[in-house]
MDAnalysis code that builds the backbone (N, CA, C; Angstrom):
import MDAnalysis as mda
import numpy as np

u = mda.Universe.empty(483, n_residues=161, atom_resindex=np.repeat(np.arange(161), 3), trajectory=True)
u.add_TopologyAttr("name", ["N", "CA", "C"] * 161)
u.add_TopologyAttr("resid", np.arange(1, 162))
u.add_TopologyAttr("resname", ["UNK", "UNK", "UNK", "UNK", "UNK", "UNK", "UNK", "UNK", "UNK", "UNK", "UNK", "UNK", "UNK", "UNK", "UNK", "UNK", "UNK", "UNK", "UNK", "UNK", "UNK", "UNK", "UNK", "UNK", "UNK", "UNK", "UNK", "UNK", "UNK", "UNK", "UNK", "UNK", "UNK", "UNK", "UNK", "UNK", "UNK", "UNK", "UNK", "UNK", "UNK", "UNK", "UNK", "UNK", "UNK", "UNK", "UNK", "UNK", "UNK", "UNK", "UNK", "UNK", "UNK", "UNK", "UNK", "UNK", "UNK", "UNK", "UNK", "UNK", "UNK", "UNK", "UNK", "UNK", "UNK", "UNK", "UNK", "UNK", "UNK", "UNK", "UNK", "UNK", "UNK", "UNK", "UNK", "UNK", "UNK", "UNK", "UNK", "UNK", "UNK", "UNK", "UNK", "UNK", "UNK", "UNK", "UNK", "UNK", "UNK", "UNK", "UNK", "UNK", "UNK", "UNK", "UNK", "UNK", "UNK", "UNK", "UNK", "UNK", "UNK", "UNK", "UNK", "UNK", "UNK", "UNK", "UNK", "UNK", "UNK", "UNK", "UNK", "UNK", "UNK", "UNK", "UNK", "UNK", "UNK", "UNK", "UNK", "UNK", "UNK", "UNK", "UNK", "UNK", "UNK", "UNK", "UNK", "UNK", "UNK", "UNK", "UNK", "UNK", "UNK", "UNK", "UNK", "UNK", "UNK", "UNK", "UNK", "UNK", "UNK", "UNK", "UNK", "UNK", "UNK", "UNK", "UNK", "UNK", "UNK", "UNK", "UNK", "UNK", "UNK", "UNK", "UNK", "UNK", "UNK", "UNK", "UNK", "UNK", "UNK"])
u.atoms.positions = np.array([
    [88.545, 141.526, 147.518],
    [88.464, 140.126, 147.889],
    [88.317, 139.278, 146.625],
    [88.996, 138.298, 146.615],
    [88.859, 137.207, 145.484],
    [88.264, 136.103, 145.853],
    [87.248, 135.791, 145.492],
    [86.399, 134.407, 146.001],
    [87.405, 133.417, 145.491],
    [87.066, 131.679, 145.893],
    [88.009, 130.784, 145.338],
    [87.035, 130.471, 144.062],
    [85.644, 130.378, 143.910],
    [85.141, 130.574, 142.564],
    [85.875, 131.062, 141.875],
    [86.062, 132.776, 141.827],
    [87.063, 133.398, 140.641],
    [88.666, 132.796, 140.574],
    [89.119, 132.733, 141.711],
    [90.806, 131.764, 141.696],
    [90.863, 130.497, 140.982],
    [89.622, 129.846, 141.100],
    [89.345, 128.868, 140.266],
    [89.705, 128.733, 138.615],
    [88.307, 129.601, 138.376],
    [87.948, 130.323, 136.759],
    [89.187, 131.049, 136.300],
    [89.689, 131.655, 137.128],
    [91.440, 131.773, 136.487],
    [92.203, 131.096, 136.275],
    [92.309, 130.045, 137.003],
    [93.148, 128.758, 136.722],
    [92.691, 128.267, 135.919],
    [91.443, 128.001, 135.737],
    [90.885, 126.939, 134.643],
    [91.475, 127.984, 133.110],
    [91.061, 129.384, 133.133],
    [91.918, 130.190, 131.970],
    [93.108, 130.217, 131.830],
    [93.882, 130.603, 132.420],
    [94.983, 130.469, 132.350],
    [95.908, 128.865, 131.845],
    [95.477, 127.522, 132.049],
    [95.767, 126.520, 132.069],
    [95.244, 126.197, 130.172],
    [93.996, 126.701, 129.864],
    [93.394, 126.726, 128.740],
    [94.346, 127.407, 128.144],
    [94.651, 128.899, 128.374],
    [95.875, 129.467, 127.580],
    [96.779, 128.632, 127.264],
    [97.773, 128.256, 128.318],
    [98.738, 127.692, 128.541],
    [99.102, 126.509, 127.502],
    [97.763, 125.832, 127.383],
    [97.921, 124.565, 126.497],
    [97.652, 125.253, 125.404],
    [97.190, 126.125, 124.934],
    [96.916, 126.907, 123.478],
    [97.983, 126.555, 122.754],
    [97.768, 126.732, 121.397],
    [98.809, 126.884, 120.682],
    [98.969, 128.702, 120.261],
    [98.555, 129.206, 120.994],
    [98.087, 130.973, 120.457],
    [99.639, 131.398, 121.238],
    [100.098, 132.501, 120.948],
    [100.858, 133.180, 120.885],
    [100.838, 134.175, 121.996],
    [101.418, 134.423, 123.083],
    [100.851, 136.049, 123.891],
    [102.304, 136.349, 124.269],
    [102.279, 137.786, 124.554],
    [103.325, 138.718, 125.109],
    [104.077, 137.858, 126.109],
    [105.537, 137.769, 126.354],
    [106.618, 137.339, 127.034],
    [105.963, 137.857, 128.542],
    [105.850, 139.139, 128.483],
    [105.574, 139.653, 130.037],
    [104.004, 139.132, 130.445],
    [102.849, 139.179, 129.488],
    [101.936, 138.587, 129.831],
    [102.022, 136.892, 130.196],
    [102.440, 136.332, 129.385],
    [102.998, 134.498, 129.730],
    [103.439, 134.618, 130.924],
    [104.743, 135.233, 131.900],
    [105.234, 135.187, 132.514],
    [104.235, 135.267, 133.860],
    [103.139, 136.645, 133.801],
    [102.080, 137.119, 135.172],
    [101.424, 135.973, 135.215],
    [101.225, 135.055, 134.232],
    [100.386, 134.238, 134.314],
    [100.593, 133.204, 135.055],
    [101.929, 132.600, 134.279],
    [102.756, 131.414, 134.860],
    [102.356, 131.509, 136.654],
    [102.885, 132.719, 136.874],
    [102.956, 133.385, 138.133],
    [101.912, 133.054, 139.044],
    [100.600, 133.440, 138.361],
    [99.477, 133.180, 139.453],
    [99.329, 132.298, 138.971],
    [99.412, 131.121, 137.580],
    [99.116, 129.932, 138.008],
    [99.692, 129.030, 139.244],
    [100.795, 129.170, 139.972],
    [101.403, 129.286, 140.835],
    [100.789, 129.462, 142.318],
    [100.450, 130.933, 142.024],
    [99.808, 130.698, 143.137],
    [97.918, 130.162, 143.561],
    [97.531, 130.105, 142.040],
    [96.159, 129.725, 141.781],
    [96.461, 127.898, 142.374],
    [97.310, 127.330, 142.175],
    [97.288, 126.072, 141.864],
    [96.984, 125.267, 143.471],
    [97.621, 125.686, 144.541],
    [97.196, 125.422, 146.082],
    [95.912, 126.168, 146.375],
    [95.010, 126.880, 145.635],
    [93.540, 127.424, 145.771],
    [92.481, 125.722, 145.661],
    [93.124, 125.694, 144.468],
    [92.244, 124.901, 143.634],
    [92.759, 123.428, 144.940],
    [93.918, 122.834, 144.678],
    [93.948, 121.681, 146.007],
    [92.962, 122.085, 147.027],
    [93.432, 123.373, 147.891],
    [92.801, 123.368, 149.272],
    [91.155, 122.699, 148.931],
    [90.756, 123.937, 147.936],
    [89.249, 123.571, 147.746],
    [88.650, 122.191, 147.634],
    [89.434, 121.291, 146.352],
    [89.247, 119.839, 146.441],
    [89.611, 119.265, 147.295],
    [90.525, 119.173, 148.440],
    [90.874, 118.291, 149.475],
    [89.973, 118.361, 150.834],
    [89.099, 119.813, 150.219],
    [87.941, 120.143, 151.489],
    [86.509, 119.568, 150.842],
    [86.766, 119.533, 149.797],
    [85.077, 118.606, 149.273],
    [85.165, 117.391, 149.605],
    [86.448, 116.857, 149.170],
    [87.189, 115.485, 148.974],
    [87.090, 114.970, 150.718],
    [86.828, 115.774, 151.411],
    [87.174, 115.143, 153.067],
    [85.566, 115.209, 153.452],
    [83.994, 115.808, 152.755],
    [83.128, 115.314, 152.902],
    [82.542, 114.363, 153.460],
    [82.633, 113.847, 154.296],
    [82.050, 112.427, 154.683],
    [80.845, 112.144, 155.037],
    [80.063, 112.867, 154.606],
    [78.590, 112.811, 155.365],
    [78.201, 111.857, 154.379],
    [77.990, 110.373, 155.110],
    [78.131, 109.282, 154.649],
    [76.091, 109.397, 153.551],
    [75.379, 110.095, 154.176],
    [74.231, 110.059, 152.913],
    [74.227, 110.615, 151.655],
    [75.369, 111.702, 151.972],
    [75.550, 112.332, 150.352],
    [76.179, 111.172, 149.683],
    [77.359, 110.304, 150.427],
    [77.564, 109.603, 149.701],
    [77.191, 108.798, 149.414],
    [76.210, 107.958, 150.074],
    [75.250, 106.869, 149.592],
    [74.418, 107.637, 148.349],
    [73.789, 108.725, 148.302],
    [73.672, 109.248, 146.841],
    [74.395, 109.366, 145.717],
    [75.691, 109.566, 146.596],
    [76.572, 109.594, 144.642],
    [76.675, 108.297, 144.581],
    [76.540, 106.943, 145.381],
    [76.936, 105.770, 144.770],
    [75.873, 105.467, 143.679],
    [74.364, 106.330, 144.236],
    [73.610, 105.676, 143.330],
    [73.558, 106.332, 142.141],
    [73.800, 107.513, 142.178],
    [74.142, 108.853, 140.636],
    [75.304, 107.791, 139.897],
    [76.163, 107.317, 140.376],
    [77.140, 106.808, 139.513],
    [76.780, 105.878, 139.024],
    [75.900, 104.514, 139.353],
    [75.133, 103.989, 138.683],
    [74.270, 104.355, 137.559],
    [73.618, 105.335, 137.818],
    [72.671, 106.016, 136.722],
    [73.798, 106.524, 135.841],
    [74.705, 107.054, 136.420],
    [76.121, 107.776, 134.973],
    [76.326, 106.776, 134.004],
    [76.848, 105.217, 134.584],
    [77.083, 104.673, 133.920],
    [76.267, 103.896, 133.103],
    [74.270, 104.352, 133.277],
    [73.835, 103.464, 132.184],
    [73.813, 104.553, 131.251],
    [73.555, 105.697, 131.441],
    [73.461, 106.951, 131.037],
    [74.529, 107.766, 130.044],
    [76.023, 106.417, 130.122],
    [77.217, 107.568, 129.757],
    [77.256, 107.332, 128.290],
    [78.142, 108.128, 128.008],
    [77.970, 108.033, 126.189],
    [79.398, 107.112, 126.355],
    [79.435, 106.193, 125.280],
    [80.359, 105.388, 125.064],
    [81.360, 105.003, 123.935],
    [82.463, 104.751, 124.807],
    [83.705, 104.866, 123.139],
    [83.773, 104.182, 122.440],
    [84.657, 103.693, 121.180],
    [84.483, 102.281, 120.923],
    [84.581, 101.054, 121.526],
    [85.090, 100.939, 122.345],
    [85.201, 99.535, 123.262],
    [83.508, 99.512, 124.009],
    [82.964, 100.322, 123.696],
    [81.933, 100.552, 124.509],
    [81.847, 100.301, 126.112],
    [82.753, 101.379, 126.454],
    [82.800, 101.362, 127.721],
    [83.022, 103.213, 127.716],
    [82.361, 103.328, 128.943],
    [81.877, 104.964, 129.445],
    [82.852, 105.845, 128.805],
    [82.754, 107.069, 128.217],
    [84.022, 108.105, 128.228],
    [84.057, 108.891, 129.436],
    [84.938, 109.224, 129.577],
    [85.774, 109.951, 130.605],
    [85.825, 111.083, 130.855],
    [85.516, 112.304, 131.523],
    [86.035, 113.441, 131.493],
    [87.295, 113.531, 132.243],
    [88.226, 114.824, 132.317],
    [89.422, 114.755, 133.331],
    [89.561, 114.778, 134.675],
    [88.004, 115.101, 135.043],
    [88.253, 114.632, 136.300],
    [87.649, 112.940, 136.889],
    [87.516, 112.501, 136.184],
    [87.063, 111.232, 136.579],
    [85.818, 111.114, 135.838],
    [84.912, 111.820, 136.074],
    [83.144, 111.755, 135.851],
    [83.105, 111.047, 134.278],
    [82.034, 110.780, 134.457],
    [81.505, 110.047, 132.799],
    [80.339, 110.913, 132.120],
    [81.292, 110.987, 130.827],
    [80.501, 111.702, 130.072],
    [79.251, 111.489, 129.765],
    [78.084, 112.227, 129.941],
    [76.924, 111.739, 130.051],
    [76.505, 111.800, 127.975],
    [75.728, 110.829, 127.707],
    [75.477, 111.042, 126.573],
    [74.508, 111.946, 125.616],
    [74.381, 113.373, 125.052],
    [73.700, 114.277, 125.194],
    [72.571, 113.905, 124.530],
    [72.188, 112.869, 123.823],
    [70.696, 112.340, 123.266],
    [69.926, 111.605, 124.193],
    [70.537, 111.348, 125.581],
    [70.004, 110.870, 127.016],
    [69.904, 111.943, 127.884],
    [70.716, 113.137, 127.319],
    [70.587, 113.829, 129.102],
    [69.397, 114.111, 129.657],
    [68.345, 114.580, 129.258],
    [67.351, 114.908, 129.608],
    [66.761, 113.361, 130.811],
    [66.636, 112.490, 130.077],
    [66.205, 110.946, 130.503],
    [67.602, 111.067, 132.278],
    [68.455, 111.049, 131.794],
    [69.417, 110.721, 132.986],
    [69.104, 112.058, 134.039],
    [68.807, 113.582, 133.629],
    [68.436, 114.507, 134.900],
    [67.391, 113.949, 135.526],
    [66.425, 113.311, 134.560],
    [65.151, 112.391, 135.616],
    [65.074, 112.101, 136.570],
    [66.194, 110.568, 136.033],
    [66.891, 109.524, 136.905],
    [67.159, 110.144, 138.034],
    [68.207, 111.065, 137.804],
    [68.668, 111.501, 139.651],
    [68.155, 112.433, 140.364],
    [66.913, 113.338, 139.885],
    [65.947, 113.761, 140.293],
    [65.007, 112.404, 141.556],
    [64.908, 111.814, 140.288],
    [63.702, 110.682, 140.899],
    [64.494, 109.911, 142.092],
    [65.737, 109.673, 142.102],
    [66.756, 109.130, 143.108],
    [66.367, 109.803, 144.453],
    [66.976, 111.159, 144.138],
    [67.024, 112.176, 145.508],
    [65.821, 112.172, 146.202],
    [64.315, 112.002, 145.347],
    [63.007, 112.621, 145.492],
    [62.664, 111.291, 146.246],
    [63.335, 109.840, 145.949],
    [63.248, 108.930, 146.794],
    [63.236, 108.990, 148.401],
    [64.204, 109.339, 148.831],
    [64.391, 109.700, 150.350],
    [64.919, 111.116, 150.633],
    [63.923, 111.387, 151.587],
    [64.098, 112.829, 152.365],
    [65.405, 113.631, 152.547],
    [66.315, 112.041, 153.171],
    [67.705, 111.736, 153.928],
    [68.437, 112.448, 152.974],
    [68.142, 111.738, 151.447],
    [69.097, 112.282, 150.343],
    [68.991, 114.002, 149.613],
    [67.587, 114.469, 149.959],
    [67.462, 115.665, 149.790],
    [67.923, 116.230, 150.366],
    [68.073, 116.384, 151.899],
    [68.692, 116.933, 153.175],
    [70.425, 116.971, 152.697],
    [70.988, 115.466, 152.455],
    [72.065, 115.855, 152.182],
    [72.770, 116.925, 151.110],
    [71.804, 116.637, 150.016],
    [72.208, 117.147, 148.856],
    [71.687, 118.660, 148.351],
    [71.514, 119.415, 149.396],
    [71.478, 120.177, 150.318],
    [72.127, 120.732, 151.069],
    [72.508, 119.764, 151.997],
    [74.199, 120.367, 152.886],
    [74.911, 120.243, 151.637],
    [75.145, 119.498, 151.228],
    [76.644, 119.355, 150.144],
    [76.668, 120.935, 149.182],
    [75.192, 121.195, 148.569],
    [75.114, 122.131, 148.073],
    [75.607, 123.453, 148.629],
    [74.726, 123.741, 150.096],
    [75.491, 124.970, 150.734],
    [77.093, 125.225, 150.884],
    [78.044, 123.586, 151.216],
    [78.762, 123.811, 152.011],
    [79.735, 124.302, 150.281],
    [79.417, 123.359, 149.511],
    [80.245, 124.056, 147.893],
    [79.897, 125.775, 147.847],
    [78.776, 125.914, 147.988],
    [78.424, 127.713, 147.747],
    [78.931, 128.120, 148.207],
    [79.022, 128.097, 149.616],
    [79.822, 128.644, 150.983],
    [81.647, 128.899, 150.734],
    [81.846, 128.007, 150.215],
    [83.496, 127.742, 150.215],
    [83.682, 128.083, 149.152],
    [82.885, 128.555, 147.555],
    [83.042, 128.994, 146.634],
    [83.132, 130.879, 146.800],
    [81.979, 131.014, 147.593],
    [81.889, 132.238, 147.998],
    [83.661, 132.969, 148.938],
    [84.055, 131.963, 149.408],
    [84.782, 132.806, 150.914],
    [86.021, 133.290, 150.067],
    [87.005, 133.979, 150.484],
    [87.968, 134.939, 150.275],
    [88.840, 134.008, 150.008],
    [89.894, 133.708, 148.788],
    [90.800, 132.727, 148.701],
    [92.157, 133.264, 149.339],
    [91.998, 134.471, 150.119],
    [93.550, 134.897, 150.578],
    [94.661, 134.769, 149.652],
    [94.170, 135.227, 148.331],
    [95.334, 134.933, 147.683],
    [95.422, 136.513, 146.911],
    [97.005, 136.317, 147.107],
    [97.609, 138.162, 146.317],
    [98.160, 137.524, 145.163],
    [97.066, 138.349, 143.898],
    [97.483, 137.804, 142.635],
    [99.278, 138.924, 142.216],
    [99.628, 138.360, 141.240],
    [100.860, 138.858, 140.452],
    [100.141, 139.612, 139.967],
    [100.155, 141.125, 139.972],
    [99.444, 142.255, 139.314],
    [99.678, 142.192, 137.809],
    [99.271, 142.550, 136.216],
    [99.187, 142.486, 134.999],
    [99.223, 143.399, 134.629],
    [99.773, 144.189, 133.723],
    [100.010, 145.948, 133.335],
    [98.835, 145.563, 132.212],
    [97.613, 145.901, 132.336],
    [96.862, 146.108, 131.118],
    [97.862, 146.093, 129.483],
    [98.978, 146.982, 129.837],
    [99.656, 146.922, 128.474],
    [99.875, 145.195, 127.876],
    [100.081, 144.709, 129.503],
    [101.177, 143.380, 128.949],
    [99.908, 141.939, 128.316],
    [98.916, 142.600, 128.274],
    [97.990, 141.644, 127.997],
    [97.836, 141.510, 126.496],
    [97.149, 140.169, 125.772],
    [97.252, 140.263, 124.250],
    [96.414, 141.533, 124.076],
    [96.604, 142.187, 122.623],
    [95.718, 142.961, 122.014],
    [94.292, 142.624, 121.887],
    [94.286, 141.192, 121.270],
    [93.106, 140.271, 120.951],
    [92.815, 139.167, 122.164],
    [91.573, 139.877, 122.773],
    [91.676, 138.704, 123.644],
    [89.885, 137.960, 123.846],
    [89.711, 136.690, 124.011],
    [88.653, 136.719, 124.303],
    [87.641, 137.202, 125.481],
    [86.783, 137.771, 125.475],
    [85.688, 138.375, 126.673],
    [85.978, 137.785, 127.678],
    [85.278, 136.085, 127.854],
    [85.432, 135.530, 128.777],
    [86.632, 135.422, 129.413],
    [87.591, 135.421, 128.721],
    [88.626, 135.111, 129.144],
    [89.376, 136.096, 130.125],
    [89.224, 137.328, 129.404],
    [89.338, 138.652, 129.897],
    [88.682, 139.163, 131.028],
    [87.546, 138.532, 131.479],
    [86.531, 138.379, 132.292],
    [86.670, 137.678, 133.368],
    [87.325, 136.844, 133.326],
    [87.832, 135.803, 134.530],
    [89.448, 136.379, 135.111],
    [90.142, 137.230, 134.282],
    [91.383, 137.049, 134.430],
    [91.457, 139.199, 134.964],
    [90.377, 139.531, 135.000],
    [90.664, 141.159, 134.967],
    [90.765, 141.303, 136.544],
    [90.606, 140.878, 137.779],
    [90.981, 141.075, 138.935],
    [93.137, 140.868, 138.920],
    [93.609, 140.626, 137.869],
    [94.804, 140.594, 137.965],
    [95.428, 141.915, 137.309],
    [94.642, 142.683, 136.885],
    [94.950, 144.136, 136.283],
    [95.171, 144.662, 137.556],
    [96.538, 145.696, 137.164],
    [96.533, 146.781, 137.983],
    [96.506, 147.469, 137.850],
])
């Protein structure tokens, strides 16, 4: 069984490869391409099932977390928030400590928001945990680089056959 956690963490490797400027085997590039392929509708399903969340108190909590992000975010020259790729704002790391407070002290405000943030928590574990039904493109150990990093190797070894 492949959790969508690990379908994930492969995509996220594989995509990291991908943009590399590093060099790998024709037949290894190719397995990859492959399950990025089929990794890539893992990763949608999963976000379009967080993304359809509506339990309107979690979200009255992130309206107020996003407030705290943005006094909290580290800023570019225009001095306005930086960005990560998925949207979120980079928090500024000589504040983080001060900003985990903040949304500690938020949640610890109302019950309502603990409860939610809570469900939200299980229902991510839950759906991280379950079986992504997905049949990877098998990898001949041979066709993999010689040099590879651990982690990387680590996220990507359920595609060995």
């Amino acid at each position: 069984m492949i959790t969508n956690e690990t379908a994930i963490k492969a995509l996220q490797v594989i995509n990291a490869m991908l943009s590399s400027n590093d060099k790998y085997p024709t037949k290894f590039v190719y397995a990859i391409i492959k399950n990025k392929q089929l990794l890539e509708p893992v990763l949608k399903a999963y976000n379009d099932t967080i993304e359809k969340d509506n339990d309107s108190d979690f979200l009255k909590l992130k309206t107020e977390w996003d407030k705290i992000s943005k006094e909290y975010a580290l800023l570019d020259h225009n001095k306005k928030p930086t960005m990560k790729n998925d949207g979120s704002m980079v928090i500024d790391p000589d504040r983080s400590n001060d900003f985990n407070i903040a949304c500690m002290e938020i949640v610890a405000k109302k019950p309502v928001w603990q409860e939610a943030l809570t469900r939200r928590t299980k229902m991510i574990t839950d759906l991280q945990q379950s079986d992504s039904k997905l049949d990877p493109f098998s990898i001949s150990i041979d066709s993999f680089p010689e040099e590879m990093n651990g982690s990387f190797m680590e996220c990507l070894a359920f595609l060995v056959e």
